[in-house]
N, CA, C and O atoms as a CHARMM CRD file, in Angstrom:
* protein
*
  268
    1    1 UNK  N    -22.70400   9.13900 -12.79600 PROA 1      0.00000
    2    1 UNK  CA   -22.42200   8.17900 -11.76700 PROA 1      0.00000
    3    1 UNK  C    -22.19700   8.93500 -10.44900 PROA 1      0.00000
    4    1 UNK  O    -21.43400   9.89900 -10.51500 PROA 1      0.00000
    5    2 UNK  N    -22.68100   8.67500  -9.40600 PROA 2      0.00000
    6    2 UNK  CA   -22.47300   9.07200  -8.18600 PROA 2      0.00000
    7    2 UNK  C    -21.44500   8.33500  -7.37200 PROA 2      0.00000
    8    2 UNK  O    -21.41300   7.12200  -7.16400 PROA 2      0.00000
    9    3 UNK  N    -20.52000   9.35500  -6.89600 PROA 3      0.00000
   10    3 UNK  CA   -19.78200   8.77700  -5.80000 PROA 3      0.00000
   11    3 UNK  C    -19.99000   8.75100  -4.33900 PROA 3      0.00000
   12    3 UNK  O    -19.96500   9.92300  -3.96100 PROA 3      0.00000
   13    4 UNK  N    -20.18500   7.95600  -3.34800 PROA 4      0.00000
   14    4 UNK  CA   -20.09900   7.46600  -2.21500 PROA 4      0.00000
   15    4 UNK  C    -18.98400   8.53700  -1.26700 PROA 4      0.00000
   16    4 UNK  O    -17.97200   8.26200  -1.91200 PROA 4      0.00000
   17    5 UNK  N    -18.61500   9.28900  -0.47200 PROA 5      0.00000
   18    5 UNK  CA   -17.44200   9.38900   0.32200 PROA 5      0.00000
   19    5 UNK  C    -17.37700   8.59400   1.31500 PROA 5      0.00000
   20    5 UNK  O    -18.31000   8.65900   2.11600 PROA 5      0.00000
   21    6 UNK  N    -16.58100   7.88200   1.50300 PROA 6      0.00000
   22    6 UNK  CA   -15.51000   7.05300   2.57900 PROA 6      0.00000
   23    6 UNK  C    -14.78600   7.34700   2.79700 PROA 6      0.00000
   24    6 UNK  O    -14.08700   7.60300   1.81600 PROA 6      0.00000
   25    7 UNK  N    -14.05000   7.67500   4.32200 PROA 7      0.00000
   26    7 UNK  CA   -13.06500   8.05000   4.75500 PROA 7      0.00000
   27    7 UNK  C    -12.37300   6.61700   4.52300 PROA 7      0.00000
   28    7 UNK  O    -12.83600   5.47800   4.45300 PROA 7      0.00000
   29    8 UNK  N    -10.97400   7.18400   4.42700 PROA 8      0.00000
   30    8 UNK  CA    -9.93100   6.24200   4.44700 PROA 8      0.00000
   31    8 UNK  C     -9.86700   5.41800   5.67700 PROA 8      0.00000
   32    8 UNK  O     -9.60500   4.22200   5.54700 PROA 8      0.00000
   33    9 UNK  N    -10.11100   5.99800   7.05700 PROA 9      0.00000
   34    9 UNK  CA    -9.59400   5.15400   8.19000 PROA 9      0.00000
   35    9 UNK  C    -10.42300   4.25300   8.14200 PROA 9      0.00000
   36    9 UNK  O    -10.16500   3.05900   8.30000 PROA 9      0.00000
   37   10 UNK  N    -11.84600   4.87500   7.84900 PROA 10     0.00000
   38   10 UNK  CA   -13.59800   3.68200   8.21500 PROA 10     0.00000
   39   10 UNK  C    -13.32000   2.70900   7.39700 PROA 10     0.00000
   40   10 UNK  O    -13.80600   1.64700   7.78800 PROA 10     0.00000
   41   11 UNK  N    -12.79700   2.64100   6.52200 PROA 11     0.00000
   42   11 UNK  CA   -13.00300   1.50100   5.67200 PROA 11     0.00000
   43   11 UNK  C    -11.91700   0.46100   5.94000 PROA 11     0.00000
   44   11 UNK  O    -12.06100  -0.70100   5.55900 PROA 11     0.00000
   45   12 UNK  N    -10.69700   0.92500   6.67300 PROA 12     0.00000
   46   12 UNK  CA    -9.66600  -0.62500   7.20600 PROA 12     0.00000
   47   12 UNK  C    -10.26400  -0.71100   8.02900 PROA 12     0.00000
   48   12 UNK  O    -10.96900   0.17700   8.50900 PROA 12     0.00000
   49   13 UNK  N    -10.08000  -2.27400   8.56200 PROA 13     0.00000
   50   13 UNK  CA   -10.12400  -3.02500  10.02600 PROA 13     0.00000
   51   13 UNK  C     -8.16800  -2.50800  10.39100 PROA 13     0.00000
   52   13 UNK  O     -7.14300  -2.17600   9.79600 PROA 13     0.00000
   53   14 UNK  N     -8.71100  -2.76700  11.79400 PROA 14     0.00000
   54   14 UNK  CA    -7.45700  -2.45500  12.86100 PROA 14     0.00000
   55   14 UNK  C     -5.87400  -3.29700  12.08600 PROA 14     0.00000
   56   14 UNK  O     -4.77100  -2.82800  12.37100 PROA 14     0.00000
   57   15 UNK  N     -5.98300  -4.43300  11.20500 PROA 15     0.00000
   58   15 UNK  CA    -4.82600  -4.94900  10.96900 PROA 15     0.00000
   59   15 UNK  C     -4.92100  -4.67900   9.40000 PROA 15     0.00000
   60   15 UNK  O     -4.03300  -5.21900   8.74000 PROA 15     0.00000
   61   16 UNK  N     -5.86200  -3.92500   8.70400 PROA 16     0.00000
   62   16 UNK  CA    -5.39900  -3.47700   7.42200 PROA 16     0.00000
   63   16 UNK  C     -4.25000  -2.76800   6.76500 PROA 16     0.00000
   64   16 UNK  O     -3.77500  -1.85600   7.44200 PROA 16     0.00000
   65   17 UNK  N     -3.79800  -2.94800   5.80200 PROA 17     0.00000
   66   17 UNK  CA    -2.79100  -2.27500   4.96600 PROA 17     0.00000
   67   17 UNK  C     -3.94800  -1.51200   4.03800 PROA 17     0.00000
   68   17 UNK  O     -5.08500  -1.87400   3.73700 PROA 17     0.00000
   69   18 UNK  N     -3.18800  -0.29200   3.70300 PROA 18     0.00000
   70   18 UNK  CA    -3.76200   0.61900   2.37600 PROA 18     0.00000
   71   18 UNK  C     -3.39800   0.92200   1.46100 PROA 18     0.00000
   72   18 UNK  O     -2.38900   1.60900   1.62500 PROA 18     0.00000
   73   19 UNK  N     -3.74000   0.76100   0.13000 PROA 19     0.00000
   74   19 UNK  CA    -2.24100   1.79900  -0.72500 PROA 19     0.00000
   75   19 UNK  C     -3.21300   2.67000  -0.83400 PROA 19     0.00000
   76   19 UNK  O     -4.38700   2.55400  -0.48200 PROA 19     0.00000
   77   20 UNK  N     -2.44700   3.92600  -1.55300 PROA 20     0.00000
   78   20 UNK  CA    -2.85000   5.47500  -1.86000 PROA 20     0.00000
   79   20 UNK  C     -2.47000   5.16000  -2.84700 PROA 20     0.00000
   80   20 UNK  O     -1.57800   4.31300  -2.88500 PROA 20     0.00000
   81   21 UNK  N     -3.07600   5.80500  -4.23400 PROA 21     0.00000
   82   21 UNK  CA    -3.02600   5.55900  -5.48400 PROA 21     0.00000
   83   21 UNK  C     -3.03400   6.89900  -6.20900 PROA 21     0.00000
   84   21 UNK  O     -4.23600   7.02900  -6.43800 PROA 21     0.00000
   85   22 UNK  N     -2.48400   7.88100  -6.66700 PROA 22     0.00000
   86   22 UNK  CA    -2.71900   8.98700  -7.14800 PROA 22     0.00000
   87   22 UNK  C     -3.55000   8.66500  -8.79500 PROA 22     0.00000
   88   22 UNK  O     -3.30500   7.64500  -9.43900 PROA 22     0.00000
   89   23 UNK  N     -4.52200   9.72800  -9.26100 PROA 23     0.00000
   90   23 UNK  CA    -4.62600   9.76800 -10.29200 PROA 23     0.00000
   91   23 UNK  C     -4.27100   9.04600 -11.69200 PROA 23     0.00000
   92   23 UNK  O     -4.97500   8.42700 -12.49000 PROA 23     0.00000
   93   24 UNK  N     -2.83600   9.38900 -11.67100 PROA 24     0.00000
   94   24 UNK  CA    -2.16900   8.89300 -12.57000 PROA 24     0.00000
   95   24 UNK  C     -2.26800   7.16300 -12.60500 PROA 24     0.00000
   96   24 UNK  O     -2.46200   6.50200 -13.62500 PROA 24     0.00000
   97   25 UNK  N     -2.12500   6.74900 -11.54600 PROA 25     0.00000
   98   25 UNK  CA    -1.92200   5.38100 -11.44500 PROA 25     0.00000
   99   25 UNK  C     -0.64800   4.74800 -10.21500 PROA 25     0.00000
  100   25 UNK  O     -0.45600   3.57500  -9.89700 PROA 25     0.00000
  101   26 UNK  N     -0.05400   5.77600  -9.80600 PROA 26     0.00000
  102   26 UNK  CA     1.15500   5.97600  -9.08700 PROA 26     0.00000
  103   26 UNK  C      1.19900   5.23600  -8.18600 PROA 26     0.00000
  104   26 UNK  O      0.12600   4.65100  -8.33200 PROA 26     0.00000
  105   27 UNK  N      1.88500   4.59700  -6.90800 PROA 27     0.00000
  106   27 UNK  CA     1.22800   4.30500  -5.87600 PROA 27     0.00000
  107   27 UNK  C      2.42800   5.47500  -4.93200 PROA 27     0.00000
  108   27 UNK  O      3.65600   5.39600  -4.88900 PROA 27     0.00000
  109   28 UNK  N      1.56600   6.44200  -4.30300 PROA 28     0.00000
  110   28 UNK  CA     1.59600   6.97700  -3.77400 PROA 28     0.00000
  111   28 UNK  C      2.30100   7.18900  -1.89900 PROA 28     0.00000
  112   28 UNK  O      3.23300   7.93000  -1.58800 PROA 28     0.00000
  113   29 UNK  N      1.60100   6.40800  -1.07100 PROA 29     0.00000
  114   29 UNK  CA     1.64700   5.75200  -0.10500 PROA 29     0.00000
  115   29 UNK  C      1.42900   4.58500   0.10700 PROA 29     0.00000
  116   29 UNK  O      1.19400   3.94100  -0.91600 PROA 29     0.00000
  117   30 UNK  N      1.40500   3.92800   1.21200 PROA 30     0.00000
  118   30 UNK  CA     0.75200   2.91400   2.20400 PROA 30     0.00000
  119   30 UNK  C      0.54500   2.99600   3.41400 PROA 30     0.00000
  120   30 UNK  O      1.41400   3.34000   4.21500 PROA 30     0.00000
  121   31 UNK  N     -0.89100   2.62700   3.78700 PROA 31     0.00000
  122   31 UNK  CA    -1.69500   3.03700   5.32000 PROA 31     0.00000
  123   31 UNK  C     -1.01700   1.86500   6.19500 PROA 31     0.00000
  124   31 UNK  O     -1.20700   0.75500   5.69900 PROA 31     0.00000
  125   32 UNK  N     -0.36600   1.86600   7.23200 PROA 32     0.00000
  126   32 UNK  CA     0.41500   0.87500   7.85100 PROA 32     0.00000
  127   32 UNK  C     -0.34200   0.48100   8.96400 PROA 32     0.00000
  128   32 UNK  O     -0.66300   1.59200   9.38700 PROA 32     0.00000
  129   33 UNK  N     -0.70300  -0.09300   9.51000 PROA 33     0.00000
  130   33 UNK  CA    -1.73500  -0.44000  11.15900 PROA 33     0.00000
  131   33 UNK  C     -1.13400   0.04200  11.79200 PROA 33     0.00000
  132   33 UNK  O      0.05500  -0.19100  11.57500 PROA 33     0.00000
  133   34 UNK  N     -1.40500   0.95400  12.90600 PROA 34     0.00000
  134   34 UNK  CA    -0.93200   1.25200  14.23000 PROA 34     0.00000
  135   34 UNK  C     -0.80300  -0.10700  14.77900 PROA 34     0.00000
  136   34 UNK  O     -1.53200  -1.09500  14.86700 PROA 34     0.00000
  137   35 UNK  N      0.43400   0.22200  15.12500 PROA 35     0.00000
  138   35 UNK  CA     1.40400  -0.86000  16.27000 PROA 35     0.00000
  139   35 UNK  C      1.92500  -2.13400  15.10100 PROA 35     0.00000
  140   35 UNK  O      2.13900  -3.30000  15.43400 PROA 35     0.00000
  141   36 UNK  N      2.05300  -1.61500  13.75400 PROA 36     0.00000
  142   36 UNK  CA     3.05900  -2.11300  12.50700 PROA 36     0.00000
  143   36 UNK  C      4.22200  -1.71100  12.00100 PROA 36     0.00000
  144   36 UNK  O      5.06000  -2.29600  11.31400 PROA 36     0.00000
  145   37 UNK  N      4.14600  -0.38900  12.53100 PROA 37     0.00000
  146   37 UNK  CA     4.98300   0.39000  11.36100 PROA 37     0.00000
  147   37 UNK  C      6.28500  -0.38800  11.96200 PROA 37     0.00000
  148   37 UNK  O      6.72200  -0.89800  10.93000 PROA 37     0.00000
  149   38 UNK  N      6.96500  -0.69600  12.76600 PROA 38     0.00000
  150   38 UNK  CA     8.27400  -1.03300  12.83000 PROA 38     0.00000
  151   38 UNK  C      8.55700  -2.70000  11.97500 PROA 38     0.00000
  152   38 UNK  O      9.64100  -3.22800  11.73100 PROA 38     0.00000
  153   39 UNK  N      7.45600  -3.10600  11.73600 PROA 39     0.00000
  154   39 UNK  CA     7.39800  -4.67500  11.37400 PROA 39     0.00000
  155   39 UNK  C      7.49800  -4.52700   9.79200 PROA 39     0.00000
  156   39 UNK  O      7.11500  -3.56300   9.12900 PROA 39     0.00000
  157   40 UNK  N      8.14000  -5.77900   9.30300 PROA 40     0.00000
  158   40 UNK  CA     8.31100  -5.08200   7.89100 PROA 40     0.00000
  159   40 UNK  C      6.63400  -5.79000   6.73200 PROA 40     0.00000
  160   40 UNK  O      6.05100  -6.81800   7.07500 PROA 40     0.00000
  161   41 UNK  N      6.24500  -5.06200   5.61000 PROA 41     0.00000
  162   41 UNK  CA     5.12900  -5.02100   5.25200 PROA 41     0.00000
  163   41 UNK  C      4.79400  -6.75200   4.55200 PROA 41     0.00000
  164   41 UNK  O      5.41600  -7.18200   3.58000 PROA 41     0.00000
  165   42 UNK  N      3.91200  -7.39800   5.14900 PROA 42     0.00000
  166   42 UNK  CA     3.64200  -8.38100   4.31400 PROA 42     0.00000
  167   42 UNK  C      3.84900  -8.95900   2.86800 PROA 42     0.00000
  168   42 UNK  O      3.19800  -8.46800   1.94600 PROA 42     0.00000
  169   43 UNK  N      4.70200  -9.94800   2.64600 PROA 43     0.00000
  170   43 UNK  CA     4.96600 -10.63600   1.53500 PROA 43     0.00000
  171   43 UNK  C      3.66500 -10.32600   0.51900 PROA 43     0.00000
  172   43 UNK  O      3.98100  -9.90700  -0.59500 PROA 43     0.00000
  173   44 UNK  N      2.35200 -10.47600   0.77200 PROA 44     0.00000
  174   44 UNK  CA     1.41900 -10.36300  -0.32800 PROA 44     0.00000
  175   44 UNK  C      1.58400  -8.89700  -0.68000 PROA 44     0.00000
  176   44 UNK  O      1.85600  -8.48400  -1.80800 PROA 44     0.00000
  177   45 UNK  N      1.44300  -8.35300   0.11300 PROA 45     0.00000
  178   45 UNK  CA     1.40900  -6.50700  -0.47800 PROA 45     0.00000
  179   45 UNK  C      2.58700  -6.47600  -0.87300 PROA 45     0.00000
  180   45 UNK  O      2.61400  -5.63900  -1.77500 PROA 45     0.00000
  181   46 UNK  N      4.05800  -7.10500  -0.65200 PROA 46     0.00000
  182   46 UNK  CA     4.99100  -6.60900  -1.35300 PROA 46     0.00000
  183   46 UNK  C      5.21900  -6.99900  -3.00200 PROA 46     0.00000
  184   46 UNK  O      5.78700  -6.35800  -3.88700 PROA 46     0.00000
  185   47 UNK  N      4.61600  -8.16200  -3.03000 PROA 47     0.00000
  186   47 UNK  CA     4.24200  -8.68700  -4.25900 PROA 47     0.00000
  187   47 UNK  C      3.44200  -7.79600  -5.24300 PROA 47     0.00000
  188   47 UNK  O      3.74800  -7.37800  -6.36000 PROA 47     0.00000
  189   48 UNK  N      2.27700  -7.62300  -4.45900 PROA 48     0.00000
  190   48 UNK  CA     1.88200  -6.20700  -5.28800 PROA 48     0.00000
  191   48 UNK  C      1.74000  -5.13400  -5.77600 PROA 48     0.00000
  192   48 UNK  O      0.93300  -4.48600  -6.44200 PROA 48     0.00000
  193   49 UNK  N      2.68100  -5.06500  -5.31600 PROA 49     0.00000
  194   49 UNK  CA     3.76300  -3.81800  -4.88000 PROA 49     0.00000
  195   49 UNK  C      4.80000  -3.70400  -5.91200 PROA 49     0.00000
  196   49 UNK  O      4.93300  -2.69400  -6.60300 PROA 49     0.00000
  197   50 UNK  N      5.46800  -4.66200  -6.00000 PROA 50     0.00000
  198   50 UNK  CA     6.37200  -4.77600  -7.12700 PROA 50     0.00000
  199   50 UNK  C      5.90300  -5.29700  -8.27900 PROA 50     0.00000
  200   50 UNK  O      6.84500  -5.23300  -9.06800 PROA 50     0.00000
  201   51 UNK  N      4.82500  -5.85100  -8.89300 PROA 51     0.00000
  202   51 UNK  CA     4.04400  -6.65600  -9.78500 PROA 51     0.00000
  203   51 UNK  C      3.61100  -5.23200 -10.63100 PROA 51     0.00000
  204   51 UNK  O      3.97300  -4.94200 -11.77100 PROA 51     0.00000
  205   52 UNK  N      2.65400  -4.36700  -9.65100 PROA 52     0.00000
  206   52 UNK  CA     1.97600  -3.47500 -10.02100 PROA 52     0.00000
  207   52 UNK  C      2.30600  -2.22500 -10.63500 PROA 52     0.00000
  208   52 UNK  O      1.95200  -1.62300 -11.64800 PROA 52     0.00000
  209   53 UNK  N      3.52300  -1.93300  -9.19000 PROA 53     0.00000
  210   53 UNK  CA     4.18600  -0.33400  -9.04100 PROA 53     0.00000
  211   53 UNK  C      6.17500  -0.61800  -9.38600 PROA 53     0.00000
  212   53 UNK  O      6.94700   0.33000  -9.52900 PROA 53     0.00000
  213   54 UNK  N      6.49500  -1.70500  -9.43300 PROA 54     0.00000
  214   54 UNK  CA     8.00900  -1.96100  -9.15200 PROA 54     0.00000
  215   54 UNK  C      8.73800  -1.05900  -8.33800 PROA 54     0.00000
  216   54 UNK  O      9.68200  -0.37900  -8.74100 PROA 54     0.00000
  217   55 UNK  N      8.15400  -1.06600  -6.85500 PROA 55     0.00000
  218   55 UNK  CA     8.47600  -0.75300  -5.73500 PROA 55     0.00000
  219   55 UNK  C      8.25600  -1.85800  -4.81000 PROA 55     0.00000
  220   55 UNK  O      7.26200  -2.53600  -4.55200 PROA 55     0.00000
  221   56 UNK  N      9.67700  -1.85500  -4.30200 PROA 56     0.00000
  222   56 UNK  CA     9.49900  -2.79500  -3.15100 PROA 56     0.00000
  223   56 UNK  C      9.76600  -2.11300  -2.13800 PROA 56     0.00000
  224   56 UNK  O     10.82700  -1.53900  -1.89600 PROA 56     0.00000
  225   57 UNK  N      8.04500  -2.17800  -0.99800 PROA 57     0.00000
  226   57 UNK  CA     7.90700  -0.95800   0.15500 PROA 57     0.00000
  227   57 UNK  C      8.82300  -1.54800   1.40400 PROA 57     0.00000
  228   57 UNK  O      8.92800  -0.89900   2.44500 PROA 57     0.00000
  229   58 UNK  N      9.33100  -2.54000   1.26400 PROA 58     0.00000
  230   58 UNK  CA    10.33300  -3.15000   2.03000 PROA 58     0.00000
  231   58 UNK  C     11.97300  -2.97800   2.06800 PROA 58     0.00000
  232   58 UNK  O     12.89900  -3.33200   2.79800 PROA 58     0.00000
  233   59 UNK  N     11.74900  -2.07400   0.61100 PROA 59     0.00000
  234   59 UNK  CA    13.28800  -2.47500  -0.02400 PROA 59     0.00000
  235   59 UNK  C     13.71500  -0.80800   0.20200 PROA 59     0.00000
  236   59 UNK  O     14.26300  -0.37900  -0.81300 PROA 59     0.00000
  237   60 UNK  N     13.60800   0.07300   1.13500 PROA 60     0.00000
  238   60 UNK  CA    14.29900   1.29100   1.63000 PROA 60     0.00000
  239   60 UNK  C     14.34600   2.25400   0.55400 PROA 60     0.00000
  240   60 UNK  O     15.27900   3.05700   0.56000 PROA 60     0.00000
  241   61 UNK  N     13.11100   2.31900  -0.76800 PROA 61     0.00000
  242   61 UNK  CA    12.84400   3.19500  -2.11700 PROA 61     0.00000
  243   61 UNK  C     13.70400   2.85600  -2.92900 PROA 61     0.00000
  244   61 UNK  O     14.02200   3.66200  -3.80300 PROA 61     0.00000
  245   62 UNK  N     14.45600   1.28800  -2.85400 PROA 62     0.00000
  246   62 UNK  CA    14.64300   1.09400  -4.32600 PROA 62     0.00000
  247   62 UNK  C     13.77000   0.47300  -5.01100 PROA 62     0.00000
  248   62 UNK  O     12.88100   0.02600  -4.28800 PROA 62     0.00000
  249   63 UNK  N     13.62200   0.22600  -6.21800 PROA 63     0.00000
  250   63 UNK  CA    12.77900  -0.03400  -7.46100 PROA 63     0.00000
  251   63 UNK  C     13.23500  -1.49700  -7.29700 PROA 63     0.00000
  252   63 UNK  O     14.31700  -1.84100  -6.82100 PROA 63     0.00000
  253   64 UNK  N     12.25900  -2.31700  -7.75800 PROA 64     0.00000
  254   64 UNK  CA    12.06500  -3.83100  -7.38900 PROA 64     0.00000
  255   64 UNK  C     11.83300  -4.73500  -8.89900 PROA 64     0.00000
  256   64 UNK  O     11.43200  -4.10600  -9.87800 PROA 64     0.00000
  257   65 UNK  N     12.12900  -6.34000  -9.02300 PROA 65     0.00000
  258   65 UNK  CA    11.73000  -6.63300 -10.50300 PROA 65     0.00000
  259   65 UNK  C     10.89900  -7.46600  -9.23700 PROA 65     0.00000
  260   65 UNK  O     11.10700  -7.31600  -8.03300 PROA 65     0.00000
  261   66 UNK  N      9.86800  -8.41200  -9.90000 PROA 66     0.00000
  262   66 UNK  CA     9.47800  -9.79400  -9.42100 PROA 66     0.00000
  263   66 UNK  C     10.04800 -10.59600  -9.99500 PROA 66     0.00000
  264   66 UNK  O     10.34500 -10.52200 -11.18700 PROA 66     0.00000
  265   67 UNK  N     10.33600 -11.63300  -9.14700 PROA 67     0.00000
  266   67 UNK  CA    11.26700 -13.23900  -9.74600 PROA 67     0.00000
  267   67 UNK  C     10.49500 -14.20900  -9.36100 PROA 67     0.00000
  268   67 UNK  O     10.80900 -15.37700  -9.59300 PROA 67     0.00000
């Protein structure tokens, strides 16, 4: 199978979110939009966020349940 390279930036639009995903399955980071980072991260990504990774990227690195 051949892989494609894509840079990370080319592939968001200007109001995208990113996660970084290590290997393992981890979630790693999140790509924040310039002129976001002070705003706190959208309800859908936090959902998936905690669904996926039980991190809530809102919640200052504590570990999250969903309710």
């Amino acid at each position: 199978m051949s892989h494609k390279l894509l840079e990370f930036r080319e592939s968001l639009t200007s109001s995208d979110y990113g996660l970084i995903v290590g290997d393992q399955g981890e979630l790693k980071g999140i790509w924040i939009p310039e002129g976001k980072q002070e705003d706190c991260i959208p309800d859908s990504i936090v959902s998936l966020c905690v669904a996926k990774f039980g991190i809530d990227p809102n919640g200052n690195g504590h570990s999250a349940v969903l309710q």
